[in-house]
Backbone as a printed PyTorch tensor [residue, N CA C, xyz], in Angstrom:
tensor([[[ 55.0250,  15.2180, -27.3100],
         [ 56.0150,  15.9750, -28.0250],
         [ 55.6650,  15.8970, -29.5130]],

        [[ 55.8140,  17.0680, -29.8000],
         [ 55.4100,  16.9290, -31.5830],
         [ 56.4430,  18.3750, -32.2350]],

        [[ 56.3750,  17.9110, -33.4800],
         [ 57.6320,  18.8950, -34.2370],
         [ 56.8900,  19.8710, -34.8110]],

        [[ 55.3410,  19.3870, -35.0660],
         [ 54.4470,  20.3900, -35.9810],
         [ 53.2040,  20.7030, -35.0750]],

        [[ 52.8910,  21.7740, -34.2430],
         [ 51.7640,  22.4550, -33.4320],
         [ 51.0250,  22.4560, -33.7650]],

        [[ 50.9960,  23.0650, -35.0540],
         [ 49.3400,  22.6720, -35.8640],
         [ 49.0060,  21.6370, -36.2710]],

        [[ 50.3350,  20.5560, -36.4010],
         [ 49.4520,  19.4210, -37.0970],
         [ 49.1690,  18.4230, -35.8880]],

        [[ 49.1930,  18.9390, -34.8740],
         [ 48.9120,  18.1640, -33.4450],
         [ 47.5310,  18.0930, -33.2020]],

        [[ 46.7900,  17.0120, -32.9930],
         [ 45.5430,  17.4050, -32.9800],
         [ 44.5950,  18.1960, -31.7840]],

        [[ 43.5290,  19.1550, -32.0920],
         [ 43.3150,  19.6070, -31.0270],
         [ 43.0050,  19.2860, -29.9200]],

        [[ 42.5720,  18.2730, -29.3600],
         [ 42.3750,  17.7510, -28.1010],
         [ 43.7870,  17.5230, -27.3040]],

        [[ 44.6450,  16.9110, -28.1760],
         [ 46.0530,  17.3920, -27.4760],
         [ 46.2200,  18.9770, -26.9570]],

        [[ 46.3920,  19.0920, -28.1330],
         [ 46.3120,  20.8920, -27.8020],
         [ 45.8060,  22.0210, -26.7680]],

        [[ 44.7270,  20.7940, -26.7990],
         [ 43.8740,  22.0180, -25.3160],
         [ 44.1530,  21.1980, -23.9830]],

        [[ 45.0730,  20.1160, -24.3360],
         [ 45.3730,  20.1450, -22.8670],
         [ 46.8740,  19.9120, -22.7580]],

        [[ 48.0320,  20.3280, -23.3400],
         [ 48.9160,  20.7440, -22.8890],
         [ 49.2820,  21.8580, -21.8410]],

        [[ 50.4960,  21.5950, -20.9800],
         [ 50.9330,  22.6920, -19.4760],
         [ 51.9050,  23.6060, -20.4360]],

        [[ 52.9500,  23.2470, -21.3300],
         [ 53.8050,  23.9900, -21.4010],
         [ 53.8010,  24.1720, -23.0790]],

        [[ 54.6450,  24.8020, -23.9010],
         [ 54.8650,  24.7610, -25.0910],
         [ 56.1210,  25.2490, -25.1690]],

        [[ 57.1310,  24.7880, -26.0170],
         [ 58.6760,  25.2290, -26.4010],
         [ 58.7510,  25.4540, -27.7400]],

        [[ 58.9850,  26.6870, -28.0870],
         [ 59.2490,  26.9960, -29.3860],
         [ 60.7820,  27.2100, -29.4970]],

        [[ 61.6220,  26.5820, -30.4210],
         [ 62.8970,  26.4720, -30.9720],
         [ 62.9030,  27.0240, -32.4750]],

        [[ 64.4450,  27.2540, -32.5080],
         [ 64.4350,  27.9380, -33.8630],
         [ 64.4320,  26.7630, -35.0180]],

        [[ 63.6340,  27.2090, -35.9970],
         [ 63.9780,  26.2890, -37.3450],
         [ 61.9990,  25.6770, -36.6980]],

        [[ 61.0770,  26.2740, -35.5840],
         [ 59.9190,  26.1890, -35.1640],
         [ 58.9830,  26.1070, -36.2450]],

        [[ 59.2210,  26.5670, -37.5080],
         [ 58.3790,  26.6220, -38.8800],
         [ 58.6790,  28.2270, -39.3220]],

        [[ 57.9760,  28.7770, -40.2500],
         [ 58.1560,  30.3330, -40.7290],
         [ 57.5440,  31.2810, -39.7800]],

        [[ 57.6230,  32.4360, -40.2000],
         [ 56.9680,  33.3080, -39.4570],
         [ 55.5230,  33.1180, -39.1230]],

        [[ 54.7570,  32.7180, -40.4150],
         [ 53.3130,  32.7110, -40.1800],
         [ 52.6660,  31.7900, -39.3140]],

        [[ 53.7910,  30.2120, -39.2780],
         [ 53.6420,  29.6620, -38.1280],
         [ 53.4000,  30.1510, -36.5790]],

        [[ 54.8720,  30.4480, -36.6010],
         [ 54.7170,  31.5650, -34.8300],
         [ 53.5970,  31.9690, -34.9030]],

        [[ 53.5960,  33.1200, -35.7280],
         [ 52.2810,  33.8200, -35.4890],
         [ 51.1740,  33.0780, -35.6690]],

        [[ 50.6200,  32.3080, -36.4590],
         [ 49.3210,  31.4940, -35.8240],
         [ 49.4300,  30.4120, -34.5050]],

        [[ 50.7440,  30.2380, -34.0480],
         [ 50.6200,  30.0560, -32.8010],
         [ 50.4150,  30.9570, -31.7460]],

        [[ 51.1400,  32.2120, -31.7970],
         [ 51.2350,  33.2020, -30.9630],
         [ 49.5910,  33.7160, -30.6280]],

        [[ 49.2180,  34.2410, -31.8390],
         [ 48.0520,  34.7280, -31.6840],
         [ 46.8880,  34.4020, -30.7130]],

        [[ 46.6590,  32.6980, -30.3750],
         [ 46.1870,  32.4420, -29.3900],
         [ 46.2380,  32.4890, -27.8450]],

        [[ 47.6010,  32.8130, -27.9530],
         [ 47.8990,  33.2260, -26.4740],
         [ 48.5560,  34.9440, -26.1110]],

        [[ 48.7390,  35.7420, -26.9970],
         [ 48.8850,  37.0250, -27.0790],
         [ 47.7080,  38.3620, -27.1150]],

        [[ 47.7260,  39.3080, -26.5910],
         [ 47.0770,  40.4330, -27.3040],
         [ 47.2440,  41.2000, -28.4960]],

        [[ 48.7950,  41.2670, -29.1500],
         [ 49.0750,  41.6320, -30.2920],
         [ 50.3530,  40.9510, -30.5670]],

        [[ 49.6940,  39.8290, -31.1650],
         [ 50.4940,  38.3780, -31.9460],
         [ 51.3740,  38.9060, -32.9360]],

        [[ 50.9070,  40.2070, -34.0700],
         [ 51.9940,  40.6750, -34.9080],
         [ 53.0320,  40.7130, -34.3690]],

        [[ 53.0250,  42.2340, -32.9020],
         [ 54.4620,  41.9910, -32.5110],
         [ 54.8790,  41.5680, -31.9570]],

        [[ 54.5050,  40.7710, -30.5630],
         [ 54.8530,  39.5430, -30.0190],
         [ 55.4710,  38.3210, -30.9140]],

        [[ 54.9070,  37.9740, -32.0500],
         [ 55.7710,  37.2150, -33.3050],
         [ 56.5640,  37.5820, -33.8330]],

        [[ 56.7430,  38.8810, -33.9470],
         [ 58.4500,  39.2670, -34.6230],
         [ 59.4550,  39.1070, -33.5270]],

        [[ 59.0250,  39.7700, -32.0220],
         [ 60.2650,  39.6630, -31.0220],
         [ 60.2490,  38.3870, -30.4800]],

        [[ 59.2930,  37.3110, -30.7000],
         [ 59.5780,  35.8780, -30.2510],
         [ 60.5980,  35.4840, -31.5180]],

        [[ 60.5750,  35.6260, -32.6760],
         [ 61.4110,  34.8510, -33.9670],
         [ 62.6640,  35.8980, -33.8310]],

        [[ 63.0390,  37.0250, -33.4090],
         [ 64.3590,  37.3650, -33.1060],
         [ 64.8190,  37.0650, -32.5580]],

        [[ 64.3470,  36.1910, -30.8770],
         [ 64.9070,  35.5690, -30.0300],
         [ 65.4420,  33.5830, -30.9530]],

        [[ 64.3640,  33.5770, -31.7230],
         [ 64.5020,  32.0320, -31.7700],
         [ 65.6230,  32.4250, -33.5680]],

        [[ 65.7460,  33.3950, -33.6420],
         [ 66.7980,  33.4930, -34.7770],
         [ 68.2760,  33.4640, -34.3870]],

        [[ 68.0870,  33.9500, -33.2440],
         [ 69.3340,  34.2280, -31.7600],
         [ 69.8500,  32.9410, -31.1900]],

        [[ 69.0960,  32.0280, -31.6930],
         [ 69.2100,  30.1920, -31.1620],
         [ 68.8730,  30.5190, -29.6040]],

        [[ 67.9980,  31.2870, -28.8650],
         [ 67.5400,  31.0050, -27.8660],
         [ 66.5260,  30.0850, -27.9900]],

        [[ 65.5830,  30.0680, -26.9540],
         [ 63.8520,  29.0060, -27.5500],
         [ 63.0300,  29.9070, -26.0930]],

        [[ 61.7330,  30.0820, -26.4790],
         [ 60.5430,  30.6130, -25.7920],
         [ 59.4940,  28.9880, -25.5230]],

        [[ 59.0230,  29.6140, -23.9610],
         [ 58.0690,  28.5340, -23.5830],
         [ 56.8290,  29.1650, -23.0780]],

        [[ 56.2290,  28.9430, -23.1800],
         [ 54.6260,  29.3440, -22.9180],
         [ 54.4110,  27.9180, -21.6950]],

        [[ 54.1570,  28.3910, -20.7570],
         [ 53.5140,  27.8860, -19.4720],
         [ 52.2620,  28.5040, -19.8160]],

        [[ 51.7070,  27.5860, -19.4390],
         [ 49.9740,  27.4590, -19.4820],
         [ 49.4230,  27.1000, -18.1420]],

        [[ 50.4310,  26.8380, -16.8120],
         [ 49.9090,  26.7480, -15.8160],
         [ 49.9600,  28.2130, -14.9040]],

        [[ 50.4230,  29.3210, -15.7240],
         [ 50.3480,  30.4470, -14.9610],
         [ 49.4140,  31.4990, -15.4040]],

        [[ 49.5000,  32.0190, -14.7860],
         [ 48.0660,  33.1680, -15.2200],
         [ 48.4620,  33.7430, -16.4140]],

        [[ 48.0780,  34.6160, -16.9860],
         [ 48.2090,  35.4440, -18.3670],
         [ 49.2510,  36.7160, -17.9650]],

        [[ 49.1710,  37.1770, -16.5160],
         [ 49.9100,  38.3140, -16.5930],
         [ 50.7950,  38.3030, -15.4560]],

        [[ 51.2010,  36.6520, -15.2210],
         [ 52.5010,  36.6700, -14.7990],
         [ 53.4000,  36.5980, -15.4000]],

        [[ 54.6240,  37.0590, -14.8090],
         [ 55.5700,  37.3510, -16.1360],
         [ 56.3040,  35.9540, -16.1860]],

        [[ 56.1950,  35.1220, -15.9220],
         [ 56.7580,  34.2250, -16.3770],
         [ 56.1110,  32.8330, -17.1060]],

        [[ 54.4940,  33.4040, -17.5980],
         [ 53.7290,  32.3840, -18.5550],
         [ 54.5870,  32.8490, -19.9810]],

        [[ 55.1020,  33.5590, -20.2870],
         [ 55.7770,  33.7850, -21.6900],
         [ 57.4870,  33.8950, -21.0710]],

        [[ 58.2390,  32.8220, -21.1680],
         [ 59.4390,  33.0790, -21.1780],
         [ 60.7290,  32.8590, -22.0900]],

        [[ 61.6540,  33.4010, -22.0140],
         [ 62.5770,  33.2860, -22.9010],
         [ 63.5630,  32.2550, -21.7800]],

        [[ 63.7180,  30.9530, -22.7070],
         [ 64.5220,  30.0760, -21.9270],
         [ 63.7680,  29.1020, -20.8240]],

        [[ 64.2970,  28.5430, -19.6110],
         [ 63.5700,  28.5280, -18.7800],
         [ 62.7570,  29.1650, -17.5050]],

        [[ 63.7000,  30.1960, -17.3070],
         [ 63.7090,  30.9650, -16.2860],
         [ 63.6400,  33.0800, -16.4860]],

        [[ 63.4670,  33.4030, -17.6540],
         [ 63.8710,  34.8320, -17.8960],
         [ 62.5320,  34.7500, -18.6620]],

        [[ 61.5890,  35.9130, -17.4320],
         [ 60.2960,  36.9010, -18.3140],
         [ 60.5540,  37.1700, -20.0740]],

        [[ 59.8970,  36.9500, -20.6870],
         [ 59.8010,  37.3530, -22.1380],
         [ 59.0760,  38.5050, -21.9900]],

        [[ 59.4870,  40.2380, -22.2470],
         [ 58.6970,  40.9200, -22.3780],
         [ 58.4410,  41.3030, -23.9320]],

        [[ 57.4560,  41.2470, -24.0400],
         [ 56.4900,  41.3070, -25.4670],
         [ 56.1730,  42.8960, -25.9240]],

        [[ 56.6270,  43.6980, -24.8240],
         [ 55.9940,  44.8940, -24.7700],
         [ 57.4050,  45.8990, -25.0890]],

        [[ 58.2070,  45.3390, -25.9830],
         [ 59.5040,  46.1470, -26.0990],
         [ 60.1290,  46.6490, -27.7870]]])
């Protein structure tokens, strides 16, 4: 568990299952240099992830599911995050 993603070092990093982003997660440019690694277009995928986490919801990135199941990007624990809206 760590409060700062980037300042986690990378070997942690590449082997984490899940990730939880909460609001107050760092600024925008944060998200988005997190997002970007696991997105196709991190711009807007980072604005509609920080409207949700402005909303006091929180997004989790599962890393044990494929890329284009809908539930490796979710809002909460259980509800698809669609990125494409």
């Amino acid at each position: 568990m760590s409060q700062k993603y980037t300042q986690t070092p990378k070997i942690i990093r590449e082997n984490i299952t899940h990730l939880a982003l909460f609001r107050d997660s760092g600024s925008w440019d944060d998200i988005h240099r997190i997002v970007r690694q696991y997105t196709d277009d991190p711009k807007k995928a980072s604005k509609i992830i920080d409207k949700y986490l402005r909303d006091q919801n929180f997004v989790v990135f599962d890393f044990t599911k494929a890329t284009d199941d809908p539930l490796a990007i979710r809002l909460g624990w259980n509800i698809p995050l669609k990125l494409d809206e």
